[in-house]
N, C-alpha and C positions, 0 to 999 in steps of 0.2 A: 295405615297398617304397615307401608314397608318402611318406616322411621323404626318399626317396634323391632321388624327383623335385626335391623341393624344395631338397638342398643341391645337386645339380646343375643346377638352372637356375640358382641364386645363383653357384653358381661362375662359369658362362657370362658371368654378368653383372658379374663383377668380373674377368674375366682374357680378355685379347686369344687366346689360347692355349686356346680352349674345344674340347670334344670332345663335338661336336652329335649323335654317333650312338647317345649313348644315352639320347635320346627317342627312336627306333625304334617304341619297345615301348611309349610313352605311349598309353592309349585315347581319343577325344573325352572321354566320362567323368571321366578323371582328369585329365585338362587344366583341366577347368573344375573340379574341386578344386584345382587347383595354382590359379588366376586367385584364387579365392576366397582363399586362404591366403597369396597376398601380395598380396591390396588390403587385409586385414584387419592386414597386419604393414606396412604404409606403403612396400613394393615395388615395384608392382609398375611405376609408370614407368622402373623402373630395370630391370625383368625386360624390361619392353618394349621399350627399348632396345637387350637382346641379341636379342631375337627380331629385329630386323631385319639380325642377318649369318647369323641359319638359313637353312641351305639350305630351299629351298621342301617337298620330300620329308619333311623333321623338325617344319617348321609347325605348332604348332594345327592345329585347326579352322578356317575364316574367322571360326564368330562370337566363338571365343574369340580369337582375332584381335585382332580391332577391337575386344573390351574391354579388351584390352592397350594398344593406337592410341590409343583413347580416354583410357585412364587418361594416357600419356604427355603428348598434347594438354592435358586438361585439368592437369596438371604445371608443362607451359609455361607455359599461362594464370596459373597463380597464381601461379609464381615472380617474372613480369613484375610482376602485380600489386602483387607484394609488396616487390619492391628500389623499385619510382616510387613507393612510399608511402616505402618507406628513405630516397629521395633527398629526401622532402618535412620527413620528419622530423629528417634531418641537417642539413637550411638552417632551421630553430628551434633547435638544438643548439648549431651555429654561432650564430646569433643571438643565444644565451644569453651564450656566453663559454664552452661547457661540453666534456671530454671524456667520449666515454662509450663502453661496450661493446656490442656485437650479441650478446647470445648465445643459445645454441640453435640454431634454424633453420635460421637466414639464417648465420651462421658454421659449421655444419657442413654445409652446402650446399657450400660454398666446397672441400673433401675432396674431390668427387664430378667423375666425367670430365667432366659437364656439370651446374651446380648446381640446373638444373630439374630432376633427377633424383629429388633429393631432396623428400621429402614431408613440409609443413609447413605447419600454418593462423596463425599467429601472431605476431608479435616482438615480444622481450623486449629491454629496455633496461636497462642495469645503471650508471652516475653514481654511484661512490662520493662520499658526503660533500656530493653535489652533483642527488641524487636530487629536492629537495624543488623546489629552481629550475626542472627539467622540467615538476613540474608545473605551478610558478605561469605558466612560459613559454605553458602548452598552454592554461590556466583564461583567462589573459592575448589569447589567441586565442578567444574562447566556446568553447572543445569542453567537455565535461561531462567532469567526469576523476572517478572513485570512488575516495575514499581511505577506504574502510571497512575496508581490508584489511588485515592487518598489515604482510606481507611486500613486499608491493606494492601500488602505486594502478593501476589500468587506464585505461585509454579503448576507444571503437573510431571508427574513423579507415575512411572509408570502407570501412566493412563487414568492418574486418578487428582483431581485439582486440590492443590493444598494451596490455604491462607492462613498468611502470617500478616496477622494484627497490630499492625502501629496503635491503631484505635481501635474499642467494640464498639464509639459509636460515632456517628457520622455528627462532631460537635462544632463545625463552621457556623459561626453566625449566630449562633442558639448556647444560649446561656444555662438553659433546663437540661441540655446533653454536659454542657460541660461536666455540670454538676454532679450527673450520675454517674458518667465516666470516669469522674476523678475519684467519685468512690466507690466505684468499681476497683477502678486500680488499684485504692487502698488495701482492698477486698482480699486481692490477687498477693499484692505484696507480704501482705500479714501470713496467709497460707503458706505461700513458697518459702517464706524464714524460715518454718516448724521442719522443713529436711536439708540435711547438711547436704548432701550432696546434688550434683547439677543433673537434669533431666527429665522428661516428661510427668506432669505431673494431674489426676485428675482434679476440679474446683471442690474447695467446701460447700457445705449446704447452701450455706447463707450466700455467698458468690453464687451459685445456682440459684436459687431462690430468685434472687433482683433479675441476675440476667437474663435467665430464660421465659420468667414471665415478660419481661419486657422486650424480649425478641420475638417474643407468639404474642404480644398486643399490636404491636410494629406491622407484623403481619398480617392478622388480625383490620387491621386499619387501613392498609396498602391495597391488600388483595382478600383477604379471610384466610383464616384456620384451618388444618384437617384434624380430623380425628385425633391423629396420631398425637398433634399437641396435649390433647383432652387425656390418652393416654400415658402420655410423658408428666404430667400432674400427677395425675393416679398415683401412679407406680416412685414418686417422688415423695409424694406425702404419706404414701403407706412408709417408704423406705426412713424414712428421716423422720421420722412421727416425735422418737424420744426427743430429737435436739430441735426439734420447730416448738413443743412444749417446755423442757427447760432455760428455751431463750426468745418464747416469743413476743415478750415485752420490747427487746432490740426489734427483731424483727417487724413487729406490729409497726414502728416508730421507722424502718426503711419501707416499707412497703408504701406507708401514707406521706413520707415527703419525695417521694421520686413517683408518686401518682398512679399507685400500681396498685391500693388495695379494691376497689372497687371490681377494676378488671381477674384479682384472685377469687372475692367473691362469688363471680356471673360465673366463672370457669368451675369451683368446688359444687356452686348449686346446680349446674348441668350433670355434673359429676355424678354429684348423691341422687339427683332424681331420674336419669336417666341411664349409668352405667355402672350403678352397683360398689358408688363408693359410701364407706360408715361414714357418718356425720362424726363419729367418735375418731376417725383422722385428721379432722379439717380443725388447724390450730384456732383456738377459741376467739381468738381478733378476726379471723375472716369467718368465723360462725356469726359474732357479734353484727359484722358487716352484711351478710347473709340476708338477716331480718329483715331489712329497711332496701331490700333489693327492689324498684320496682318489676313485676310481672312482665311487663310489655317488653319492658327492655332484655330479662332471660327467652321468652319468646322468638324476639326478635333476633338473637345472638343463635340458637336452636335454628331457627330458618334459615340462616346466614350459613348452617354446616353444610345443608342442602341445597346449596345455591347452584346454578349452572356453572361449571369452570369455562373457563376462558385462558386463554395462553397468554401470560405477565410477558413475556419478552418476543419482541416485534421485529423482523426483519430490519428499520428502519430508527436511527434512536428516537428521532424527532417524532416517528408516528409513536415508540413506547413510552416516550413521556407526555404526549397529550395523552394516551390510551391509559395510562397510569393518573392523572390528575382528574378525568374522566371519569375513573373505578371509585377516586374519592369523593367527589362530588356528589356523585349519586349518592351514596353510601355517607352521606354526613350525618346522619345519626350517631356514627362509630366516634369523629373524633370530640363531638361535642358530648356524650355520655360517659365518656371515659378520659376526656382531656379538657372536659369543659375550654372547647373552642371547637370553634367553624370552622368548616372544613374549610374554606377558603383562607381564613388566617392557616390553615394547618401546612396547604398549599405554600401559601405567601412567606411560612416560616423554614422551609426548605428551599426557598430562591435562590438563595447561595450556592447550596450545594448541588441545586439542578445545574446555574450555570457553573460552577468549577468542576462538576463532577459528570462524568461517560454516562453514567446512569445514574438512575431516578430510585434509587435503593430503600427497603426497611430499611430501620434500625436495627 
């Protein structure tokens, strides 16, 4: 019964059309399970938000209340933070000569009925070909910029960690990253042409589409999903609906050679039967894929949202990458259903970059 609280507040929170009267039956008790279970899935400013057209009678608690208030407030707070450090970073960007991408965050914020809704500590910057100029622009400014990394160099810029992407993905040794990465960067490059001028810039659909499913499978398969992915879909395929149907014959054709339509399938069927998305948004290739889902495996992906968390980053690196290859093992159903391989070749295919790499990362 409290799986149903949970994809029923999510519903409220995603549809004008909510039907408040069945929290009736919530206890104070499980309210403050619900509060807990989407601040732990990066919701719950978004859950807070519907709480503000419940009627008073359907309510929380007060105090569960105003830890909802609260989470929303501090939402606010960070999104402000976050776009006047954007706007600081795109006038050095500008400065450069350079164009570049927003991605994660601060571009899937932009989905959401109000983009402080969305929850996010971060921003990543992506400069194909033009990635290393960022830095010397920022090194060129005194910030301390760490290029130890493969994938990317970081900084942090008033209190808040930015990466700058040489790579989206960690492509050592593995021939199937290269492949998407390189057309990713296609992706990136074609978009960035369409404005004459240099400066931050948000991804196309279809850039969106590969990357960010393939960065919630990544995760998905490392450690598991929150919510919050499941609502970054939603709010993606409602938004982009007209251009996934007038192109998704291309798209059908990127999603199934980069090994990504299975995992949009399991993700839209969650979607539509548990948090109130139409089937009339799900582009007709991941409908088609849909049918031939099997059950055990949507099940199983469902149970996986309710999983106990566990903390991914370990005082010690050598204890977070066995604690990391540990989470896969167990869990080999993930990379063998969606990657048709074992989890131990999944292991074995990121040897490389365990040893070259600090850490044991998604893709």
């Amino acid at each position: 019964m409290r799986k149903e609280f949970v994809y029923n507040i999510l519903k409220c929170a995603l549809s004008d059309d909510a039907d408040f009267g069945v929290f009736l039956q919530i206890s104070a008790k499980e309210w403050k399970w619900v509060f807990d279970v989407m601040s732990m899935h990066g919701v719950a400013p978004l859950v807070g938000n519907a709480l503000e057209r419940m009627p008073e009678n359907v309510r929380p608690p007060k105090d569960v209340l105003l830890k909802f208030i609260s989470s929303s407030v501090a939402g606010q707070r960070s999104y402000v933070r976050l776009t006047t450090l954007a706007e600081k970073i795109d006038s050095v960007i500008k400065d450069g000569g350079i164009k570049c991408l927003l991605l994660k965050g601060l571009s899937l914020a932009e989905y959401y009925p109000r983009p402080e809704l969305r929850k996010f500590l971060d921003i990543d910057l992506y400069a194909p070909d033009a990635s290393h100029l960022i830095d010397e622009k920022f090194i060129a400014k005194g910030m301390k910029v760490d290029t130890d990394f493969y994938r990317h160099s970081h900084m942090t810029l008033g209190g808040v960690l930015v990466e700058n992407h040489h790579f989206l993905l960690d492509v050592r040794g593995r021939k199937k990253m290269e492949k998407l990465d390189a057309d990713l960067k296609v992706m990136a490059m074609e978009h960035l042409a369409e404005y004459e001028e240099p400066g931050l810039y948000y991804p196309d659909a279809r850039f969106s589409l590969i990357f960010n499913l393939h960065h919630a499978m990544s995760h998905f398969i490392y450690e598991g999903i929150s919510f919050k992915f499941l609502v970054d879909w939603i709010l993606f395929l409602r938004r982009e609906k007209q251009y996934l149907v007038d192109n998704q014959s291309i798209l059908g054709l990127d999603l199934r050679r980069h090994g990504l339509m299975k995992f949009a399938a399991v993700m839209s069927d969650v979607a539509v039967k548990y948090l109130g998305l139409s089937i009339d948004d799900v582009p007709e290739c991941i409908e088609v894929e849909m049918t031939v889902l099997n059950p055990k495996v949507v099940e199983r992906f469902v149970n996986d949202l309710f999983r106990p968390y566990e903390p991914s980053h370990m005082k010690g690196l050598l204890v977070e990458r066995v604690n990391n290859v540990r989470r896969i093992i167990n869990a080999s159903w993930k990379p063998k259903e969606f990657l048709g391989q074992s989890a131990f070749g999944f292991v074995f295919d990121k040897f490389i970059p365990i040893l070259l790499g600090r850490k044991f990362e998604a893709d």
